[in-house]
Rosetta silent file (secondary structure, phi, psi, omega in degrees, C-alpha in Angstrom):
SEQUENCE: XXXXXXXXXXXXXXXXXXXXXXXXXXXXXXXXXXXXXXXXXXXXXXXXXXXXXXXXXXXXXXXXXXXXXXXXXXXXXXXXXXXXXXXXXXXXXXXXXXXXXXXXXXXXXXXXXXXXXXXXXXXXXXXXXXXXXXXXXXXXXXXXXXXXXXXXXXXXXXXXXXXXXXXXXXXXXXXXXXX
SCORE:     score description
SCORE:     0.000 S_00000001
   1 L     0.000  135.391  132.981   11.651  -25.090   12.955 S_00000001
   2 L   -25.326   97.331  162.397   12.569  -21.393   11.742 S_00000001
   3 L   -33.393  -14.460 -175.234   15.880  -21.009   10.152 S_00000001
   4 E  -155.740  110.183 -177.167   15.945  -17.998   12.497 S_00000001
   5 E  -132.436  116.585  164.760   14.537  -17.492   15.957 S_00000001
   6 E    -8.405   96.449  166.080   14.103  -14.325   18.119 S_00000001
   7 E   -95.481  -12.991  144.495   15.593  -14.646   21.868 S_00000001
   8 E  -150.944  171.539  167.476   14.570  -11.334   22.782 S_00000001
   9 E  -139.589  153.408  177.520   13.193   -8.023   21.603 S_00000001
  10 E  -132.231  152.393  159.377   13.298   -4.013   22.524 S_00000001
  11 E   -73.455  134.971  175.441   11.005   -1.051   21.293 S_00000001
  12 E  -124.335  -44.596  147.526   13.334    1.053   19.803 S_00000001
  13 E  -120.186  172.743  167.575   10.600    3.802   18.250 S_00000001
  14 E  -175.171  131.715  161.357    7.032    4.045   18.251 S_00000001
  15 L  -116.595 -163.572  155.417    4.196    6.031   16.770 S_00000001
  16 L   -57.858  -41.425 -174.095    0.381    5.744   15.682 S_00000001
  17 L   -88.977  -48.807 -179.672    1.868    4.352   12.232 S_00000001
  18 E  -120.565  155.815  153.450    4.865    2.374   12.947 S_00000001
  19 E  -124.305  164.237  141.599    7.356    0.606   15.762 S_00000001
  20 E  -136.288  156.489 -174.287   10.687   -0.671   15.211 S_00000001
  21 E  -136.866 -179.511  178.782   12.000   -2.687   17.026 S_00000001
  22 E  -149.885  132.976 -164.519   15.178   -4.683   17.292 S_00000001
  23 E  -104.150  158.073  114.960   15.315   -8.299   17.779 S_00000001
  24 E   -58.625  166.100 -169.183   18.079  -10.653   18.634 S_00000001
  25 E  -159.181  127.908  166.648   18.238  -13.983   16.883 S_00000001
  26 E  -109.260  152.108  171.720   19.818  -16.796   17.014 S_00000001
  27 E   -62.643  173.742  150.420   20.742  -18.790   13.509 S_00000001
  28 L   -47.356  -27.253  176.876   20.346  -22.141   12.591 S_00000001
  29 L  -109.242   36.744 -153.144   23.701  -23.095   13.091 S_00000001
  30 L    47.519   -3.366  162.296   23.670  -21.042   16.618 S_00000001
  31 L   -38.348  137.203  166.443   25.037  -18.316   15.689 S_00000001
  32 E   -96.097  140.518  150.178   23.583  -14.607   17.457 S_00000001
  33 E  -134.305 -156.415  179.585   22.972  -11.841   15.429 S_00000001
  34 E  -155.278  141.301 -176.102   20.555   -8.874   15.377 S_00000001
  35 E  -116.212  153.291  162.522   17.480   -7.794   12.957 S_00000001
  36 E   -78.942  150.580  140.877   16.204   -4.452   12.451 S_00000001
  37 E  -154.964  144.902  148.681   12.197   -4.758   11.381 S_00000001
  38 E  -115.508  162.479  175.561    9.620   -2.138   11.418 S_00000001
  39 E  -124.826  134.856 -172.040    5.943   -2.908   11.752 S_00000001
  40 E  -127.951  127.505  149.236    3.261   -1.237   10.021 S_00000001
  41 L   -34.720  150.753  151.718   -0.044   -2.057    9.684 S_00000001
  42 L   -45.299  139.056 -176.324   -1.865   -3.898    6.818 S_00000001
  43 E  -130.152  164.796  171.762   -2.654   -1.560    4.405 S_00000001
  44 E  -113.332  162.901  176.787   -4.840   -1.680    1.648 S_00000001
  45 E  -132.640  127.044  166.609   -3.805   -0.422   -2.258 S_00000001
  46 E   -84.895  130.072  164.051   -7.091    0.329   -4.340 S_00000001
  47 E  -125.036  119.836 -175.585   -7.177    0.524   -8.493 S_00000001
  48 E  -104.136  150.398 -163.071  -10.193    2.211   -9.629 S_00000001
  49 E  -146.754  135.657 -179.529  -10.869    1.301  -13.109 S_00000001
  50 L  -149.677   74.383  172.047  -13.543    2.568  -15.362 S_00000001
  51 L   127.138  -98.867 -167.537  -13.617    0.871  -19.063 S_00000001
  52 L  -109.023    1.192  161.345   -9.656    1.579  -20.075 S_00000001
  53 L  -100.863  159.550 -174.619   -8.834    4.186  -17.402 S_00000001
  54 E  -129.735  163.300  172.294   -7.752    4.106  -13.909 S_00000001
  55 E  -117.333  140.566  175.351   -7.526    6.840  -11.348 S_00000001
  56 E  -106.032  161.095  152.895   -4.175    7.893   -9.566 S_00000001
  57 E   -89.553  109.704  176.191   -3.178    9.839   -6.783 S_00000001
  58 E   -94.747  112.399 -124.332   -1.241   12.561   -6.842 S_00000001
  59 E  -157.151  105.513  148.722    0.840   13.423   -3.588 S_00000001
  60 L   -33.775  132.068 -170.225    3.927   15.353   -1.547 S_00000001
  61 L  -132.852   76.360  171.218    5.682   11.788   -0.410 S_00000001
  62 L   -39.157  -69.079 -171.950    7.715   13.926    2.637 S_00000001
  63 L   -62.201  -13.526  171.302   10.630   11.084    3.081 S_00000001
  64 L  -103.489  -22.620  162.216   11.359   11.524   -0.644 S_00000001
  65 L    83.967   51.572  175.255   10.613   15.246   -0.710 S_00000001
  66 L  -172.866  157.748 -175.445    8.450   15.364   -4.038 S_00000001
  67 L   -83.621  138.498  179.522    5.230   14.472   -5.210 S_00000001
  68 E  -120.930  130.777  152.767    4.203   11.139   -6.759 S_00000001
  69 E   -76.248  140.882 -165.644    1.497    9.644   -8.795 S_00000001
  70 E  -165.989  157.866  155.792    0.622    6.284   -7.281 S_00000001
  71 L   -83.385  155.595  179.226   -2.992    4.266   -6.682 S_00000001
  72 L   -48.893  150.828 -167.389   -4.675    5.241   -3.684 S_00000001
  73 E  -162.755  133.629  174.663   -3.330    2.988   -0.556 S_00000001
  74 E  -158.843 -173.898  179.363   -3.565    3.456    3.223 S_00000001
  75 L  -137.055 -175.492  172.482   -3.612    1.976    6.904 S_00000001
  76 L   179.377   94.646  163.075   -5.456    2.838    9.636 S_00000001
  77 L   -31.067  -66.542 -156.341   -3.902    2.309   12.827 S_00000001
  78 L   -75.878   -6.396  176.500   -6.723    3.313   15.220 S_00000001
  79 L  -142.808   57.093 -167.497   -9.069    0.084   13.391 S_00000001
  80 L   -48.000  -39.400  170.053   -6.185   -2.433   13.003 S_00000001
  81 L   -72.669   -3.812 -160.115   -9.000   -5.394   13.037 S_00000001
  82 L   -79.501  136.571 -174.146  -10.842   -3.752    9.894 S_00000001
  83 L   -87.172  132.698 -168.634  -10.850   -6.513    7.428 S_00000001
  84 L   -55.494  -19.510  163.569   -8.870   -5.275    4.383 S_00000001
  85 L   -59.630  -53.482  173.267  -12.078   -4.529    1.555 S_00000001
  86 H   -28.071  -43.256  171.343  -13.500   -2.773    4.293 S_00000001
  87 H   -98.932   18.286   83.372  -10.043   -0.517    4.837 S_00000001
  88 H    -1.254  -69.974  158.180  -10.180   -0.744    0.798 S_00000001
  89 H   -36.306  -77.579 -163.302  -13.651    0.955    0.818 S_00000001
  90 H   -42.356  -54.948 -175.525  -12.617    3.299    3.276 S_00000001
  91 H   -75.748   17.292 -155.659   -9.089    4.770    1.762 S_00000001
  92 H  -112.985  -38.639 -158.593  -11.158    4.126   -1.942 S_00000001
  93 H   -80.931  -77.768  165.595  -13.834    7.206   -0.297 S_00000001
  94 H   -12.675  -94.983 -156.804  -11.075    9.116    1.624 S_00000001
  95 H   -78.977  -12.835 -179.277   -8.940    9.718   -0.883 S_00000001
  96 H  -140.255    7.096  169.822  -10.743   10.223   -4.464 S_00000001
  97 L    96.971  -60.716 -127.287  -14.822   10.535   -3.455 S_00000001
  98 L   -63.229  147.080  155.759  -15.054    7.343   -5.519 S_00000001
  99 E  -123.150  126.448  158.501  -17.627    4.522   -3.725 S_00000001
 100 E   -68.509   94.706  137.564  -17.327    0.921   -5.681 S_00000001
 101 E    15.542  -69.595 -147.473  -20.111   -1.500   -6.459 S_00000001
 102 E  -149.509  140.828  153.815  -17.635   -4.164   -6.338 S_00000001
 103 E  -121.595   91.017 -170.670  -14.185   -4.823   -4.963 S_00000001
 104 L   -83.403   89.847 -164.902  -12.142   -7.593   -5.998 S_00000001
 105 L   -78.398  162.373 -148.088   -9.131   -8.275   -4.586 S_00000001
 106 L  -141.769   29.885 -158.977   -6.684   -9.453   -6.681 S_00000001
 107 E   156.104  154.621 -173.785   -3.423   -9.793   -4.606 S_00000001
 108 E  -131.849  132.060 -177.051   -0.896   -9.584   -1.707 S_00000001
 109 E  -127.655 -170.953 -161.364    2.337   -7.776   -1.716 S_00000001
 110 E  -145.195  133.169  154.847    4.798   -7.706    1.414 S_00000001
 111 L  -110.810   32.943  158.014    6.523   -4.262    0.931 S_00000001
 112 L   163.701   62.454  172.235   10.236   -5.088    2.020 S_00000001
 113 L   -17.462  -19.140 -145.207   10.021   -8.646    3.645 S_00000001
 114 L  -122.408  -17.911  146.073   13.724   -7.975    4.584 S_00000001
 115 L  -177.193   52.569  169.672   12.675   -5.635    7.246 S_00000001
 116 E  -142.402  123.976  163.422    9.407   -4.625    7.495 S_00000001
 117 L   -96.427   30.679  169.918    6.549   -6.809    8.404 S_00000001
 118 L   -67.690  123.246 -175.619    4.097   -4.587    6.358 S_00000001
 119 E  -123.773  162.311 -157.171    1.823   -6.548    4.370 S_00000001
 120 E  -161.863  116.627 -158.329   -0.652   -4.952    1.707 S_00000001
 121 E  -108.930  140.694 -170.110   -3.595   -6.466    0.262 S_00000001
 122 E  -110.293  157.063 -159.598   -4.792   -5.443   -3.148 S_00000001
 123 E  -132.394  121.255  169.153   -7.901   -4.354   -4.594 S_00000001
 124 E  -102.499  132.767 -161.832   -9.680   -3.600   -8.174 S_00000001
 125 E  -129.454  141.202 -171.499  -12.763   -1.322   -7.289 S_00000001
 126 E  -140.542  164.736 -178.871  -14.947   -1.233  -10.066 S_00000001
 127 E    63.562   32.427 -142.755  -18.989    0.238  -10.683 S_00000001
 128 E   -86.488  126.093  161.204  -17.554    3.684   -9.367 S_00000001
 129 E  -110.907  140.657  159.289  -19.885    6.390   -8.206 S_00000001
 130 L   -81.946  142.434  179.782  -18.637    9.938   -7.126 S_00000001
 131 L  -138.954  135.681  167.469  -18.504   11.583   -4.074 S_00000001
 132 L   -27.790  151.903 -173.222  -16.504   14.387   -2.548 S_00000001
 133 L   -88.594  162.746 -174.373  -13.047   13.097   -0.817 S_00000001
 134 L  -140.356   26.888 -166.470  -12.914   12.885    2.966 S_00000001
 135 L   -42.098  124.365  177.789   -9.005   13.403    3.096 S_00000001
 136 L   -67.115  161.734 -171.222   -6.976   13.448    6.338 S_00000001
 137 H   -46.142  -58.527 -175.616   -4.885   16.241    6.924 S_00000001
 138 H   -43.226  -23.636 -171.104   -1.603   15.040    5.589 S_00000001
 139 H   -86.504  -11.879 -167.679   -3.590   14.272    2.625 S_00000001
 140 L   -42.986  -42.202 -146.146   -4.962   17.998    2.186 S_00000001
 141 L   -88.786  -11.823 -142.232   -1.920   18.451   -1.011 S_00000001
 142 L   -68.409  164.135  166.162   -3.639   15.108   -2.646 S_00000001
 143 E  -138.857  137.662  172.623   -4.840   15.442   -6.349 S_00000001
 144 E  -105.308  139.344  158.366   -6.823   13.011   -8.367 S_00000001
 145 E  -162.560  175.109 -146.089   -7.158   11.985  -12.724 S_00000001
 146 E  -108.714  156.126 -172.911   -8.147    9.980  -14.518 S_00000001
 147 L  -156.614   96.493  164.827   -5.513    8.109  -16.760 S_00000001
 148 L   -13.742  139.567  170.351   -5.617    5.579  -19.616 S_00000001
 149 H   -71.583  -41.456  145.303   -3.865    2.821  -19.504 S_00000001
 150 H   -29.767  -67.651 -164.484   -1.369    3.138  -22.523 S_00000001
 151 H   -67.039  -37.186  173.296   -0.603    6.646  -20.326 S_00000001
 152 H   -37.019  -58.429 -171.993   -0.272    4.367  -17.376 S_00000001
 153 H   -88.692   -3.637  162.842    2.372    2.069  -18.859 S_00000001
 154 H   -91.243  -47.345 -130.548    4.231    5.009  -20.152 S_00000001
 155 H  -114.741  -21.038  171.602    4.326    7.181  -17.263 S_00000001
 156 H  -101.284  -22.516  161.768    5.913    3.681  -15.241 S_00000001
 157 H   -67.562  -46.914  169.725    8.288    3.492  -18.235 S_00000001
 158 L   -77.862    3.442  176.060    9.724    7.199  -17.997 S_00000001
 159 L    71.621   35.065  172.151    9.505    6.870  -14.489 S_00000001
 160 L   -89.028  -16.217  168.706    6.823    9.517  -13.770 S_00000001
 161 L  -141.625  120.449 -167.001    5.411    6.457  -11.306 S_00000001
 162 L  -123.022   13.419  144.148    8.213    4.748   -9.683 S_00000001
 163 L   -32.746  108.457  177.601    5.950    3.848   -6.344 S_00000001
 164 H   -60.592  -39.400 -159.292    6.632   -0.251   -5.895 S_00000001
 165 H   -85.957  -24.174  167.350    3.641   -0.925   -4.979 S_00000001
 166 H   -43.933  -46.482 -172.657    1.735    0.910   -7.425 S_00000001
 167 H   -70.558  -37.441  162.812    3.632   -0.791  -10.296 S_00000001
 168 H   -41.355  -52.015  147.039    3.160   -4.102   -8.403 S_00000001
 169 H   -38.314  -36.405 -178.289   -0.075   -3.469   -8.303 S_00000001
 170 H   -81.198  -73.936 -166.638   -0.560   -2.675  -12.249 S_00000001
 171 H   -83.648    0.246  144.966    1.033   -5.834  -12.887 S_00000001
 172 H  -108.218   37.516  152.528   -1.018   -8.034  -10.909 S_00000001
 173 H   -57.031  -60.804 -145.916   -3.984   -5.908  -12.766 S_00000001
 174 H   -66.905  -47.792 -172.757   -2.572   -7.023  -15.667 S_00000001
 175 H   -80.624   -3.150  136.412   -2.228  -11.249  -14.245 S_00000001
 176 H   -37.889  -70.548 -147.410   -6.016  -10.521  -13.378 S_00000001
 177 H   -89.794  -42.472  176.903   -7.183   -9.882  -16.430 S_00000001
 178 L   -42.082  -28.148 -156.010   -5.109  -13.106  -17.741 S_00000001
 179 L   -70.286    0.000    0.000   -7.182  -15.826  -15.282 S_00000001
């Protein structure tokens, strides 16, 4: 039994990308309380890597109000069922041209388990051909390079990429390359 269990829920917002909602709960020891959570889609996070470089995204990030380098990463509401290489592929084409050979995924992150059920599966795309980007609008601002990895691990030490999941992502590159 679930240290915590939902006795009702309300829609509180809703778009194409997110709901939140707000549940009641009662505890384990019977207490009531109330959770916040939003729900997102799965998303996928891609890192294309070609020898000792990888390619980032560069981006206006609107709730922080400044642009970030990050690897490419997306959802796609409107195909919810798309099995994540597949939405991997897709936001790997979208956003940098790039098509992969081969996608390995190489990890699962949750990105704030504490009140969000967004889960985010990760991918190393490898055997990269180019193609022209196929960006959605919001994406119009986006910029792509290519960036060693040394410049990688600097650029998360000075904070030039403070995006969790990118760096999440880099280090389970890194517990990849260990197996």
């Amino acid at each position: 039994m679930d240290p915590i269990q939902r006795v009702a829920t309300r829609k509180v917002y809703r778009n194409n990308w997110m709901t939140v909602r707000e549940d009641a709960i009662r505890r384990a020891d019977g207490s009531e309380g109330i959770y916040g959570v939003v729900d997102k889609p799965t998303y996928a996070l891609i890192i294309p890597m070609d020898g000792d470089r990888v390619l980032l995204v560069d981006q206006f990030r609107y709730p922080v109000g400044e642009r970030r380098w990050e690897f490419c990463q997306g959802t796609a509401p409107d195909l919810a069922e798309t099995p994540p290489a597949e939405l991997a592929r897709r936001e790997l084409r979208e956003e940098t041209g790039l098509r992969a050979e081969t996608v390995t995924e190489i990890g699962l992150l949750e990105v704030a388990p504490g009140m969000s059920s967004q889960r985010g599966h990760v991918y190393l795309a490898t055997d990269l051909t180019e193609g022209e980007p196929e960006r959605e609008l919001e994406e119009q601002d986006m910029t792509t390079a290519w960036f060693t990895r040394t410049e990688v691990e600097k650029m998360i030490s000075a904070g030039g990429i403070t995006d969790a999941q990118s760096i999440a992502a880099y280090t389970l590159l890194l517990l990849h390359e260990r197996r």
